[in-house]
C-alpha positions in Angstrom: -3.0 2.8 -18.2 -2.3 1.2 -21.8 -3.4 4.8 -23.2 -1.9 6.8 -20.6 1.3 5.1 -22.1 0.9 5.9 -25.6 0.8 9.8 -24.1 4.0 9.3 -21.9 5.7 7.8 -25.6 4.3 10.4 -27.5 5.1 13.5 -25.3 8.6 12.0 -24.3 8.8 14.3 -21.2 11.2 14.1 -18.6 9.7 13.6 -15.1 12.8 14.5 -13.2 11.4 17.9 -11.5 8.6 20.5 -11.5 9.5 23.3 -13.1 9.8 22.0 -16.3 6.6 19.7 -16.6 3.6 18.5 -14.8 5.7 15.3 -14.9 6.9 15.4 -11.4 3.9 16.7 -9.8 1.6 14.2 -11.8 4.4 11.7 -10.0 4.1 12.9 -6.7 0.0 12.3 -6.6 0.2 9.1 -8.3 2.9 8.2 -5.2 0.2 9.8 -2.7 -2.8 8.3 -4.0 -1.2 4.7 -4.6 -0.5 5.4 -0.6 -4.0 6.0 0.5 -5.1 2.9 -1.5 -2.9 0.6 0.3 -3.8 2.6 4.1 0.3 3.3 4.6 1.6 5.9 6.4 1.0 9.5 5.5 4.8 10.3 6.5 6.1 8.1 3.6 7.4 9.5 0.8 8.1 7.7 -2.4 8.7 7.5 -6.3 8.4 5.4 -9.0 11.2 3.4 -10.3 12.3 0.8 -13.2 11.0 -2.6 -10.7 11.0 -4.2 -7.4 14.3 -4.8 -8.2 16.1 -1.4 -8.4 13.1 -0.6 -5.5 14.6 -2.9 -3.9 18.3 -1.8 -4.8 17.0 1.8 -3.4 15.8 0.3 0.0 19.1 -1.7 0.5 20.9 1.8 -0.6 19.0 3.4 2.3 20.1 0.9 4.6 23.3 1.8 3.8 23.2 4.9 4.6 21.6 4.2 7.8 24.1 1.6 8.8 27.1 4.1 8.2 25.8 6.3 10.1 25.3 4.1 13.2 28.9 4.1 12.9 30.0 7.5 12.5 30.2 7.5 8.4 28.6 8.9 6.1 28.8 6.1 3.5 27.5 8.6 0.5 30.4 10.3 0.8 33.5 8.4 2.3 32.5 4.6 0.4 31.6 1.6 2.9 35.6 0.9 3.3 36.8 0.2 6.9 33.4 -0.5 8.0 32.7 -3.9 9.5 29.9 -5.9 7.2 26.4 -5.7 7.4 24.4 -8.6 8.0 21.2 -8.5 6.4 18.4 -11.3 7.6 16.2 -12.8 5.4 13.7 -15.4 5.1 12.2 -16.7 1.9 13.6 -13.0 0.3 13.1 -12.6 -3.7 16.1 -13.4 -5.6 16.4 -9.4 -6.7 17.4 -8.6 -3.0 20.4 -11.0 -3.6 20.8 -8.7 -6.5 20.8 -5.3 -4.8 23.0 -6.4 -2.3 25.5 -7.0 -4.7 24.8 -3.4 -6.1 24.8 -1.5 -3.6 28.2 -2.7 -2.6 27.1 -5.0 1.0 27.4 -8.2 -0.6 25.4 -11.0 -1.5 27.4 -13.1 1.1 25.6 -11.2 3.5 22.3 -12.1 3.4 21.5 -15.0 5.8 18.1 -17.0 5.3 17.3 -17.4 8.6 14.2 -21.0 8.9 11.1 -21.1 8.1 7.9 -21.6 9.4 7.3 -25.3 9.1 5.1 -26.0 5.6 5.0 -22.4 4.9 7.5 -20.1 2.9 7.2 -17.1 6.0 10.2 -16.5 8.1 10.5 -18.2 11.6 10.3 -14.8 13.8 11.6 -16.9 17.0 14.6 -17.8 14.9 14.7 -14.3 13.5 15.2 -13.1 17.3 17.4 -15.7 18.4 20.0 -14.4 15.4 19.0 -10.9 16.6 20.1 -11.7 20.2 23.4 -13.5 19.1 23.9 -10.3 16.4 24.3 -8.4 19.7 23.8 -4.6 19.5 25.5 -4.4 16.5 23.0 -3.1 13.3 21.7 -4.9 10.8 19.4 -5.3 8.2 15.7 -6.9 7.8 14.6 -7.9 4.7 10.7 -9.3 5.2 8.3 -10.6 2.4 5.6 -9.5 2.1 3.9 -11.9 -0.5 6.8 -14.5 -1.1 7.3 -15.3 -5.0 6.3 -18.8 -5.5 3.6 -18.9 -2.7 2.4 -15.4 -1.8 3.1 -16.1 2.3 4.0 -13.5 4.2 6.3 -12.5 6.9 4.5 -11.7 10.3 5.5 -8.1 10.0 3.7 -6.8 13.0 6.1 -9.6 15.4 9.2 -8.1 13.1 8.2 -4.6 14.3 7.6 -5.9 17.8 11.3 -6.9 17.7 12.7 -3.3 16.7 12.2 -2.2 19.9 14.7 -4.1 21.3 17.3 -4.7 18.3 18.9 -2.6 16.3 17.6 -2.9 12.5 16.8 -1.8 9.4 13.3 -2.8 8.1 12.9 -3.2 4.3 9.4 -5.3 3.5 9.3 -6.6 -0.1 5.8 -6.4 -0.8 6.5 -6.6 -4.3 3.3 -8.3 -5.1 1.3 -9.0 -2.0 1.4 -5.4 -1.2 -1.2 -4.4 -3.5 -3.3 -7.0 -1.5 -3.6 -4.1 0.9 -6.1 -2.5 -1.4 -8.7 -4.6 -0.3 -10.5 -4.3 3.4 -10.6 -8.4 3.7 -6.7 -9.0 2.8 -4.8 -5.9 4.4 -4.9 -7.8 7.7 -1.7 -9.7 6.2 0.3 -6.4 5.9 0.0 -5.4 9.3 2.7 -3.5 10.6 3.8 -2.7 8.1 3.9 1.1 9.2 6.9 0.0 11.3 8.7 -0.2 7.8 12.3 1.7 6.9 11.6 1.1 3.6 9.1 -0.6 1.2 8.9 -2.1 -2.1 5.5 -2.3 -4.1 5.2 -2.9 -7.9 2.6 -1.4 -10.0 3.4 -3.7 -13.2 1.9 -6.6 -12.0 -1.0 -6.4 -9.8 -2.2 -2.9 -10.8 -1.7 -4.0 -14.5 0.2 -0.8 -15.5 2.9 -1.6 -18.7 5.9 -1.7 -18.4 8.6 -0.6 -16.5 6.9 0.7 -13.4 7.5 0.0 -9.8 7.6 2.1 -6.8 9.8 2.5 -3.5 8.7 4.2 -0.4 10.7 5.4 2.5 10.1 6.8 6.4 13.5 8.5 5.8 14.1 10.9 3.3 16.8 13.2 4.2 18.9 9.7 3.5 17.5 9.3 0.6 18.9 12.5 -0.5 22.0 12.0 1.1 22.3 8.4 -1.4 20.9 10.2 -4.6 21.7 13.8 -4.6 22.8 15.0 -7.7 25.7 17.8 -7.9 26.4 19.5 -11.0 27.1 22.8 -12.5 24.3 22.6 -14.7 21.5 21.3 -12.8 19.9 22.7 -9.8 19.5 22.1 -6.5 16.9 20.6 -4.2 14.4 22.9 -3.4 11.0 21.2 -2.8 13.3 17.5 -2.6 9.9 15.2 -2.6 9.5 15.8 -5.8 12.5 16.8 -7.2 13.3 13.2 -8.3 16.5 13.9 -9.9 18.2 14.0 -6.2 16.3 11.1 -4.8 16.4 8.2 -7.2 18.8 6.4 -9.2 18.1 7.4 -12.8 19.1 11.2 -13.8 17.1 10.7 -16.9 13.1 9.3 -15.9 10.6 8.5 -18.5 7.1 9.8 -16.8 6.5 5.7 -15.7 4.0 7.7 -13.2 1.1 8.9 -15.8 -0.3 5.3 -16.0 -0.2 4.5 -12.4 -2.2 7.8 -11.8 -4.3 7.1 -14.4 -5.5 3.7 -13.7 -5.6 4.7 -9.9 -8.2 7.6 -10.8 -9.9 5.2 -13.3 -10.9 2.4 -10.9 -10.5 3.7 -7.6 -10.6 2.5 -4.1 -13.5 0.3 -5.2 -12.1 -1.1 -8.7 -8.7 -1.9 -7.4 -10.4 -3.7 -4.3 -12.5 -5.7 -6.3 -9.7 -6.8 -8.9 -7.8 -8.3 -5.8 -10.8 -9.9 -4.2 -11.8 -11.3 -7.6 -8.4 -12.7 -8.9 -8.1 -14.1 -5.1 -11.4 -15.8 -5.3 -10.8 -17.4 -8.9 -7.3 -18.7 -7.4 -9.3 -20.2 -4.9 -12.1 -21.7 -7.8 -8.6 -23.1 -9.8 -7.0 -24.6 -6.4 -10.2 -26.5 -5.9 -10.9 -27.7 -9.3 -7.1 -29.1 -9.6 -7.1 -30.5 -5.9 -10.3 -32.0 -6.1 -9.2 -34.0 -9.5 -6.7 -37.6 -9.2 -4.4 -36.2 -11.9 -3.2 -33.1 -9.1 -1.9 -32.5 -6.3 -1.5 -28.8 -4.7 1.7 -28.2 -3.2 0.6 -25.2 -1.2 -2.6 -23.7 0.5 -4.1 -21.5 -1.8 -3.3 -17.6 0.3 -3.9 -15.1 -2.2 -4.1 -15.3 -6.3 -1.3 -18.2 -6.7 -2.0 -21.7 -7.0 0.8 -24.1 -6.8 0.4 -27.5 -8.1 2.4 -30.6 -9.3 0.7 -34.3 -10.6 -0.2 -36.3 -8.4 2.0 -38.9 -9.3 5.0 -37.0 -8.8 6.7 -37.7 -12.5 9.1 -35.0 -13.2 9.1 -35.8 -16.6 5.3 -35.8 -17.4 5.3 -32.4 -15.4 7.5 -30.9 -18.0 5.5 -32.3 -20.8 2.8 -30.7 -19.8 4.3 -27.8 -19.2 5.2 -27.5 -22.7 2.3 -28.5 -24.0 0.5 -25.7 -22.3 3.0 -23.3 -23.4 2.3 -24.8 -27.2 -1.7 -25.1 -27.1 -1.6 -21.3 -25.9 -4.4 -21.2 -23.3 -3.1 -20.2 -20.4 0.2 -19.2 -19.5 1.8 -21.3 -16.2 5.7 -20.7 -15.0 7.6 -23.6 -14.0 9.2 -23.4 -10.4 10.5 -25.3 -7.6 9.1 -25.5 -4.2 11.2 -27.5 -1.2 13.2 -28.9 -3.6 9.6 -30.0 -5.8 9.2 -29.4 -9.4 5.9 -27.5 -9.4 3.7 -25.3 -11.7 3.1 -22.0 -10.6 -0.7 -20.3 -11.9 -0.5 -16.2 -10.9 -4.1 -14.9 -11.7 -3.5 -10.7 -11.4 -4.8 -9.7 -14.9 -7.8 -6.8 -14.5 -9.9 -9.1 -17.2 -9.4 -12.7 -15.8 -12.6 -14.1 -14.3 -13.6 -17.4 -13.0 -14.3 -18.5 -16.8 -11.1 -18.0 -17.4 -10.1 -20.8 -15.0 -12.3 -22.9 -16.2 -10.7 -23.1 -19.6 -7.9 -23.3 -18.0 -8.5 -26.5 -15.4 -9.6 -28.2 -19.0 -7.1 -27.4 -20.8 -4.7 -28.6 -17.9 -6.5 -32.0 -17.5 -6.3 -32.2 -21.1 -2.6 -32.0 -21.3 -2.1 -33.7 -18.0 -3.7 -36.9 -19.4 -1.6 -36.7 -22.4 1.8 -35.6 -20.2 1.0 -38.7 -18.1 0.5 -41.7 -20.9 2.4 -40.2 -23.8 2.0 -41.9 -27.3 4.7 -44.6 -27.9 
């Protein structure tokens, strides 16, 4: 991926249609094959974008689009103006959904975090139908996780699909980072139903360790896609082969060829390499959550569900859990982000690097006990 990059720098080629390059071709496979890995539907199309967060700007976009036209308007063209708002569910949703409502012109004040599971961070589906019924048959949106940010849970998505055939939604899944859990055969159980999806967010800069901008966003409904991105000018053409004529169906005009290093480093490593990076990173999560919950100085704040352990100390001090955190950032061995979880300072340890193994977490758990001691009985 990392020299696939140096090519896409060096060649500077703009992937925004075939024609002129193998840019957009090379884009379309990497979209198909990135597909296949993950078992998703073969009627999805997709392309690569910046991050999850204009993927998810392009899904919330689409639903848009859709939502106008439940109502007689085509947004693309006449603007959002006169329509009632749309209400857009959520549960534990990513902060850049927030974001790309506010983009895409619905409105932040529209998304309503509906409860929660108890002790989890997964959407209540019961409550989730209860707002559904009271909605009425008017539309709205979905937004469903799909490997929450602090605690990788996700959304039941096949009991969200369940519910489409009775109320009238939009389904965007977020599966930002757990998504790529699909790769292997013992974790793809979590995205079922996924295939009931509108749209889909998947990044390919974390998990699948490709640099740098590269994310992608797939879709059951491209003619709306088209509809949102077309491009009309004098001097470019217009869509002939639109799946991968990306110049009409995403929000850049101008596209740096993000796409080479996905479709390298999915021919590089395979079905088999990319399944055993996820079970492998999952497993030494697992080896870190035991290590810290079996020692005095810890306490885990969540069950270990994927390749995220979330852990405080034990003795609760705010205070000591900064100073440690610092001091980790300072002695360099590991890199932890600070978060909060139910309104509880926590450290948050996301193992997705290709080359971390279980010595790795080793180092780590000493280092952390190391500082932890210090954090908790600083020197006067």
């Amino acid at each position: 991926a990392l020299a696939a990059d140096w090519v896409v720098s060096s060649y500077d080629q703009h992937a925004q249609r075939n024609g002129d390059t193998g840019a957009a071709a090379s884009e379309a496979q990497a979209v198909d094959l990135l597909r296949q890995l993950l078992h998703w539907p073969e009627h999805w199309t997709g392309l690569c974008v910046t991050g999850a967060t204009m993927a998810n700007y392009v899904g919330m976009a689409l639903a848009r689009q859709w939502y106008g036209k439940q109502h007689g308007r085509d947004v693309a063209v006449d603007g959002v103006w006169g329509l009632p708002p749309m209400t857009v569910f959520a549960g534990a949703s990513h902060s850049s959904t927030s974001k790309a409502l506010s983009m895409a012109g619905i409105g932040h004040g529209q998304l309503h975090a509906l409860p929660l599971l108890p002790g989890r961070e997964a959407l209540d589906v019961a409550a989730l139908e209860r707002a559904l019924v009271a909605h009425g048959d008017v539309p709205c949106t979905v937004v469903a996780s799909a490997g929450t940010v602090n605690t990788v849970d996700f959304d039941d998505l096949a009991a969200i699909a369940a519910l489409k055939a009775r109320h009238p939604f939009w389904l965007h899944v977020d599966a930002a980072f757990g998504g790529i859990a699909a790769a292997s055969d013992k974790y793809r159980g979590l995205l079922a139903g996924i295939e009931a999806a509108d749209s889909v967010t998947v990044d390919a800069h974390k998990w699948l360790n490709v640099p740098y901008d590269c994310a992608l966003t797939y879709t059951a409904h491209l003619p709306l896609q088209l509809e949102v991105f077309q491009n009309r000018s004098a001097y470019l053409p217009a869509p002939l082969a639109v799946e991968d004529n990306y110049l009409h169906l995403a929000p850049e005009n101008s596209r740096r060829f993000r796409a080479l290093p996905l479709w390298m480093t999915l021919l590089a490593y395979g079905r088999e390499g990319h399944a055993e990076l996820v079970e492998r990173n999952c497993a030494s999560a697992q080896r870190l959550g035991e290590l810290l919950g079996g020692d005095p100085l810890f306490r885990l704040v969540a069950p270990v569900r994927l390749n995220v352990v979330c852990f405080t100390l034990a003795n609760g001090d705010a205070a000591a859990l900064q100073r440690l955190h610092k001091a980790l950032h300072e002695d360099g061995t590991a890199y932890l982000s600070p978060s909060v979880l139910d309104g509880q300072p926590m450290l948050r340890a996301a193992l997705c690097n290709w080359r971390t193994t279980d010595a790795d977490v080793e180092q780590t758990y000493a280092a952390l006990k190391r500082l932890a001691t210090a954090a908790v009985h600083p020197s006067p």
